[in-house]
Chimera marker file (.cmm) of the C-alpha trace (Angstrom):
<marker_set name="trace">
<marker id="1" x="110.241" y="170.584" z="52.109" r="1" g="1" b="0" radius="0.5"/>
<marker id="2" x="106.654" y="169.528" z="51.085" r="1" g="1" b="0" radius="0.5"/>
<marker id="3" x="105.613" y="169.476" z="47.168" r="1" g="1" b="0" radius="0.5"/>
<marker id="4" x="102.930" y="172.154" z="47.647" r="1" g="1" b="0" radius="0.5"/>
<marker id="5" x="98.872" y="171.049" z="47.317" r="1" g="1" b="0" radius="0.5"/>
<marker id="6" x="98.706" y="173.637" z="44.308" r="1" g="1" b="0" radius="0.5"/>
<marker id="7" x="101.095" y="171.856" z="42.229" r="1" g="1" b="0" radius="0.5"/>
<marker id="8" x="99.149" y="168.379" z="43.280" r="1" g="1" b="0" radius="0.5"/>
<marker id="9" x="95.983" y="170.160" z="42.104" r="1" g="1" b="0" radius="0.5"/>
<marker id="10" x="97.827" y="171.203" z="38.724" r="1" g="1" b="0" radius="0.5"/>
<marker id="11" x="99.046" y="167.580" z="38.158" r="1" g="1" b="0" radius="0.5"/>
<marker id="12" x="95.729" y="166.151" z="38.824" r="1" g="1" b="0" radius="0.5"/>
<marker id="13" x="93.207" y="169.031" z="36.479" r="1" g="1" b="0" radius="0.5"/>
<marker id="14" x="96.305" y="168.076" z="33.729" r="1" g="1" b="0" radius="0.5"/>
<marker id="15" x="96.307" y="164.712" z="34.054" r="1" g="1" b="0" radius="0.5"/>
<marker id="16" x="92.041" y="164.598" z="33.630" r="1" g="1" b="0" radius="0.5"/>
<marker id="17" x="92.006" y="166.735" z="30.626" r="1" g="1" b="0" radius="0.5"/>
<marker id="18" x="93.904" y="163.893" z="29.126" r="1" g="1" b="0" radius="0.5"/>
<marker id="19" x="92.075" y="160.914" z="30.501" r="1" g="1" b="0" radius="0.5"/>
<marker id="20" x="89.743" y="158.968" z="27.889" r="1" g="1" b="0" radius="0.5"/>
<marker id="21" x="85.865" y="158.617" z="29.152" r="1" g="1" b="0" radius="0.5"/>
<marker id="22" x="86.265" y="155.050" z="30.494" r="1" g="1" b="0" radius="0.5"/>
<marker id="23" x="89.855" y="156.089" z="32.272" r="1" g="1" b="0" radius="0.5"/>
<marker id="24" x="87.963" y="159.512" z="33.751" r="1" g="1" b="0" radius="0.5"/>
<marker id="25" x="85.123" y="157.015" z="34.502" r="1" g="1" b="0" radius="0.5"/>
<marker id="26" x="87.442" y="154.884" z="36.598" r="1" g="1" b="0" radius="0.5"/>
<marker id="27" x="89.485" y="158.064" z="38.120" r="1" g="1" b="0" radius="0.5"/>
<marker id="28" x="85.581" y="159.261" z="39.731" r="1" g="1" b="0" radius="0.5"/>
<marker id="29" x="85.635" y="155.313" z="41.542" r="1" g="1" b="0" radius="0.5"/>
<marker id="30" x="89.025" y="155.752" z="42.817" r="1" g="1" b="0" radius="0.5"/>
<marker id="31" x="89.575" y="159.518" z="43.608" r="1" g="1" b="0" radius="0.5"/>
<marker id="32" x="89.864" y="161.487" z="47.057" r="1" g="1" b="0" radius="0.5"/>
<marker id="33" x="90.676" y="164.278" z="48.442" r="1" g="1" b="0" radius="0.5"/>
<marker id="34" x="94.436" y="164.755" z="48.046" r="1" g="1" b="0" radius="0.5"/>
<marker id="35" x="95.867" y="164.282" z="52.014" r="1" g="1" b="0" radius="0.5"/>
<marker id="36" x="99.272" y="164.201" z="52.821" r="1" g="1" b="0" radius="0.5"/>
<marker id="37" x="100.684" y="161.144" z="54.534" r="1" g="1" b="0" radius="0.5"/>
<marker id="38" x="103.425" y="159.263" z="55.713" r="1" g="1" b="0" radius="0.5"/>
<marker id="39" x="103.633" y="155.808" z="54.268" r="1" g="1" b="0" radius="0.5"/>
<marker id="40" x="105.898" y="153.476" z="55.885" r="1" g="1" b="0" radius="0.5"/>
<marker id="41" x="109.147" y="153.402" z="54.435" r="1" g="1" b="0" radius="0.5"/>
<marker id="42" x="108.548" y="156.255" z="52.528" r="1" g="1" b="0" radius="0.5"/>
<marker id="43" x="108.894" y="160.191" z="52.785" r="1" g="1" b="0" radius="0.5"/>
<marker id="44" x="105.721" y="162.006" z="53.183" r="1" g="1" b="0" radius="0.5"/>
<marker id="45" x="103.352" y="161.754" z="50.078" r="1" g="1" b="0" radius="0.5"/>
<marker id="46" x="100.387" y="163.227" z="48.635" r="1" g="1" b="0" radius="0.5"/>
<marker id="47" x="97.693" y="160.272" z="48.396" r="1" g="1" b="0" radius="0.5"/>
<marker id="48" x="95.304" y="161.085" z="45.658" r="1" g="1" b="0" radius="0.5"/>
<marker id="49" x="93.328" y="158.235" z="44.896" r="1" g="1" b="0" radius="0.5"/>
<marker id="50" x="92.687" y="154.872" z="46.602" r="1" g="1" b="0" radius="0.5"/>
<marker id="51" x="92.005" y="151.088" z="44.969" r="1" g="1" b="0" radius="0.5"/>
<marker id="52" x="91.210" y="148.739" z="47.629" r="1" g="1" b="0" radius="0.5"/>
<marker id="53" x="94.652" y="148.028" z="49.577" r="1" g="1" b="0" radius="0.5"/>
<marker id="54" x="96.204" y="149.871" z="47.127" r="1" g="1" b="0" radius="0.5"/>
<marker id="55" x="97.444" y="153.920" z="47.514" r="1" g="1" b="0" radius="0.5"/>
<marker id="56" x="97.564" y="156.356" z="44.749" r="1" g="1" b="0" radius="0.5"/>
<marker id="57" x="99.654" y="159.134" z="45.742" r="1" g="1" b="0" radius="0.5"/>
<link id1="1" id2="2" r="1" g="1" b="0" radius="0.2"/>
<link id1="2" id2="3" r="1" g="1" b="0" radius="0.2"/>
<link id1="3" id2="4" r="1" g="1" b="0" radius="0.2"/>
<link id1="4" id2="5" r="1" g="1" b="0" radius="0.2"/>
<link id1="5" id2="6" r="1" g="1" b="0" radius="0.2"/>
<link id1="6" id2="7" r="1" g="1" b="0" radius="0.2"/>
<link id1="7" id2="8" r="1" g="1" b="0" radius="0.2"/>
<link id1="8" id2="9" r="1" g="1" b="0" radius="0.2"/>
<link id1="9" id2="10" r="1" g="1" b="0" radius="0.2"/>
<link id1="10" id2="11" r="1" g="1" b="0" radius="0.2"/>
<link id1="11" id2="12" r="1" g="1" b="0" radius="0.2"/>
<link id1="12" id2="13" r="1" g="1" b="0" radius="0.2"/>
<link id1="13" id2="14" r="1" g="1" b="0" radius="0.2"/>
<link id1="14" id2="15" r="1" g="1" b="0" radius="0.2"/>
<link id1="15" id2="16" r="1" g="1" b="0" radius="0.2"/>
<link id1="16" id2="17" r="1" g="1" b="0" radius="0.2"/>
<link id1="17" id2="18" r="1" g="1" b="0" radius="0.2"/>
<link id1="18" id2="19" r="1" g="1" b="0" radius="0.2"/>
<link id1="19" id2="20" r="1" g="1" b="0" radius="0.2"/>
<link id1="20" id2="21" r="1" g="1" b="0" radius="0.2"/>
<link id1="21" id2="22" r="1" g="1" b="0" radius="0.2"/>
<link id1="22" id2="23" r="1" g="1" b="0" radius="0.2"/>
<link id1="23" id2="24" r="1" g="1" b="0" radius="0.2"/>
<link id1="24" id2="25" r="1" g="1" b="0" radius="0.2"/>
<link id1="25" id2="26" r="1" g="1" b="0" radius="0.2"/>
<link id1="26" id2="27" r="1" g="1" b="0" radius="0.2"/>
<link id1="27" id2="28" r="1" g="1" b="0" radius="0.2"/>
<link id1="28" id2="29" r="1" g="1" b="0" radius="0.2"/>
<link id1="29" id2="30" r="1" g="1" b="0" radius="0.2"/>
<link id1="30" id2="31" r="1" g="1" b="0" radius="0.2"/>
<link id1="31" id2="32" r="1" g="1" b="0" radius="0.2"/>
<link id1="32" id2="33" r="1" g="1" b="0" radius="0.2"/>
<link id1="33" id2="34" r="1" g="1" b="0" radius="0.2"/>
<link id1="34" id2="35" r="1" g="1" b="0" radius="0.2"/>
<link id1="35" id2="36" r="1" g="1" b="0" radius="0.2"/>
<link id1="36" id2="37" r="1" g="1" b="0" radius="0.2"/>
<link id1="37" id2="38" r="1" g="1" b="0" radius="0.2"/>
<link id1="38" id2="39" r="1" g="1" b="0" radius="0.2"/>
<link id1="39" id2="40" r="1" g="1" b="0" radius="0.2"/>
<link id1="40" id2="41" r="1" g="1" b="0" radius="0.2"/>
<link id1="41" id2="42" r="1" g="1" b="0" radius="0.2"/>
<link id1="42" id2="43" r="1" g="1" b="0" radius="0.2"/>
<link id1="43" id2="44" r="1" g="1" b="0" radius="0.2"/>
<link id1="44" id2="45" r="1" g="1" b="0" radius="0.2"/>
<link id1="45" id2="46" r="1" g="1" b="0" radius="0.2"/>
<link id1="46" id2="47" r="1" g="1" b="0" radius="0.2"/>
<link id1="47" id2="48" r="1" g="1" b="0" radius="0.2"/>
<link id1="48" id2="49" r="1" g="1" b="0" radius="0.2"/>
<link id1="49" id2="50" r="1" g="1" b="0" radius="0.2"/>
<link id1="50" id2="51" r="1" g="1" b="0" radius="0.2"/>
<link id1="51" id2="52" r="1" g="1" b="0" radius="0.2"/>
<link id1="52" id2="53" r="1" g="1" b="0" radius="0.2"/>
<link id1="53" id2="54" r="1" g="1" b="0" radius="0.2"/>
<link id1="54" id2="55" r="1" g="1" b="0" radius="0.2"/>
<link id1="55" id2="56" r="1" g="1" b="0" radius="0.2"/>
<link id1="56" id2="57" r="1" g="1" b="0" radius="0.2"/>
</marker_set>
């Protein structure tokens, strides 16, 4: 069973409403569009945020 994109959307809005400026400064660099995928080795994921070779999910 998935973890549903509405509860991704929750952790993300409650996550920026605690962010300082500089950290919701960095967040607008890094941030996608929240995609499920499949990363190797791992069960499927929600990736929220990229940072050059590194995944945020």
């Amino acid at each position: 069973m998935s973890f549903p994109e509405e509860l991704v959307w929750d952790k993300i809005n409650d996550g920026w409403t605690r962010m300082s400026r500089k950290q919701r400064f960095l967040w607008e660099a890094i941030k996608r569009m929240q995609e499920e995928w499949e990363l190797r080795g791992y069960d499927r994921c929600w990736v929220v945020a990229l940072m050059g070779p590194t995944v945020i999910y």
